[in-house]
N, C-alpha and C positions, 0 to 999 in steps of 0.2 A: 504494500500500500504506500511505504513511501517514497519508494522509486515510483509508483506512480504519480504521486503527488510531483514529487520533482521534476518528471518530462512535462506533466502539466504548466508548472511556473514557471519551466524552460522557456518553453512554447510560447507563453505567454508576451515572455520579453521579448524574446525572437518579433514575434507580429508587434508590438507595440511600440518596438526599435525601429521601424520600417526595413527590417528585413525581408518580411515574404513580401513578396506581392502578388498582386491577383492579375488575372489576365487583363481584366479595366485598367490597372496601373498601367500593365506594358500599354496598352492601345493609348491613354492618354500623354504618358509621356511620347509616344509617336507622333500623335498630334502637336502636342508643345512642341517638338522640336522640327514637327513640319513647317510651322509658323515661324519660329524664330530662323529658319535657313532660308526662306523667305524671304524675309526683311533684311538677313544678310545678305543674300543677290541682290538687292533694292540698293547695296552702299549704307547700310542705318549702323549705326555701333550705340549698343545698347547694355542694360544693368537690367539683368533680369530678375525680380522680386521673386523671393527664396519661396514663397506660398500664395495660393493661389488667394483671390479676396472678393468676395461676392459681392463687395461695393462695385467691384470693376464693370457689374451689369447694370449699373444706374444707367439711365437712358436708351436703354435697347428698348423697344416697343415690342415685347412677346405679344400682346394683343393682338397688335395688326399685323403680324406675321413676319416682324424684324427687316421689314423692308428697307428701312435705312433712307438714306438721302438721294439714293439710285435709284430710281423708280424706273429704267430701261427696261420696256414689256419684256427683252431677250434676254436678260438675268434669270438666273435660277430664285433668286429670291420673291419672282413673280410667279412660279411654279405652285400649281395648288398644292401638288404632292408636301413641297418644304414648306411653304406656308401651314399648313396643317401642323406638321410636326413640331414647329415652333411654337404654333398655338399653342400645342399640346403640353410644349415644358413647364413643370410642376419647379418654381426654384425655391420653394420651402421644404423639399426633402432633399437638396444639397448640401455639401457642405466643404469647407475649404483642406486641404491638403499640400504638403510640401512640395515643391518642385525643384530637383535635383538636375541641375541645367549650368552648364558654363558659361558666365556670360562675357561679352564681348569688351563692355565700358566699363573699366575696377572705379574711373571718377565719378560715376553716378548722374552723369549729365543729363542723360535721357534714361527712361525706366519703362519697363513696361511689365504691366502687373496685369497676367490673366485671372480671369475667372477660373472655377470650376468647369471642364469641359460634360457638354449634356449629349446622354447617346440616345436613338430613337430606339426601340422597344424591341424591332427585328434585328438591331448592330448594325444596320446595313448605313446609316447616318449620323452626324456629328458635329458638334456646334462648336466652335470655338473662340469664347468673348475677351477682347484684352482691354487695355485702356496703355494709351504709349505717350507717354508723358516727357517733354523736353525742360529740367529746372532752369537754363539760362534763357530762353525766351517765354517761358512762363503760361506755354501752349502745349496743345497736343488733341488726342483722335478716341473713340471710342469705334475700334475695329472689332468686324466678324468672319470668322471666316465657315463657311459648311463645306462638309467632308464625305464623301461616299465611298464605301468600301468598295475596290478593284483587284477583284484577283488577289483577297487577301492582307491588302496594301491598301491602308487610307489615303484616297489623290484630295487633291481643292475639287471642289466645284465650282467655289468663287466664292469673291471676298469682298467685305461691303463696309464703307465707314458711315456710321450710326450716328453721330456728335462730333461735334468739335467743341475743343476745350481752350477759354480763352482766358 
């Protein structure tokens, strides 16, 4: 009994060290890091916030289907399918988690702090909310980007700025 006890509080630490992870960890840290290689091809050098912050979804419009300031009928964010799905995000059973991410700017110049990433119900889609904030000009963006599984492999579908921050 109390070797079992022991692999139990092993166990315990183990998960609560963020050692295990679950297969949602890998998928969302793939996502984080589909974003931030992103904006590294873009030329942006950035300080990426250690954990995710659900403030960072101020101003997204889940209501209306997270359209953002794009309104181009040929965006996917005018698709019923994704509009649905956004509707459908519940962001009172979320919650914030650490993100283990190298980032680009040690001076902290610019930062950008994702949300918690939201997956649709079949995995087959993926929301990913950040806020990219510049401290020397005292501006910055509230971006999104949604994600469709390919082949195993989460691609963009396309990416939408939500607010600006002035």
């Amino acid at each position: 009994m109390l070797k079992l006890n022991l692999l139990v509080m092993l166990l315990s630490l183990t998960i609560t060290n963020g050692n295990c992870q679950t297969k949602t960890d890998n998928e969302r840290i793939k996502i984080h890091r589909s974003v931030v290689n992103k904006l590294k091809e873009e030329g942006e050098k950035f300080y990426i916030y250690p954990s995710t912050r659900k403030a960072s979804l101020s101003s997204f419009d889940f209501a209306g289907g997270g359209r953002g300031l794009d309104t181009n009928s040929n965006r996917a964010w005018n698709n019923k399918e994704w509009i649905s799905f956004v509707k459908n995000i519940d962001t009172s059973s979320i919650s914030d988690y650490p993100i283990y991410l190298k980032t680009t700017n040690k001076e902290k110049r610019k930062e950008l702090i994702f949300a918690p990433i939201f997956f649709s119900k079949d995995r087959t889609k993926a929301l990913a909310i950040a806020k990219f904030y510049s401290y020397t000009s005292q501006t910055g963006s509230g971006m999104a980007w949604l994600f469709e599984r390919d082949n195993n492999a989460w691609k963009v579908k396309d990416m939408q700025v939500f607010s600006i921050i002035n």
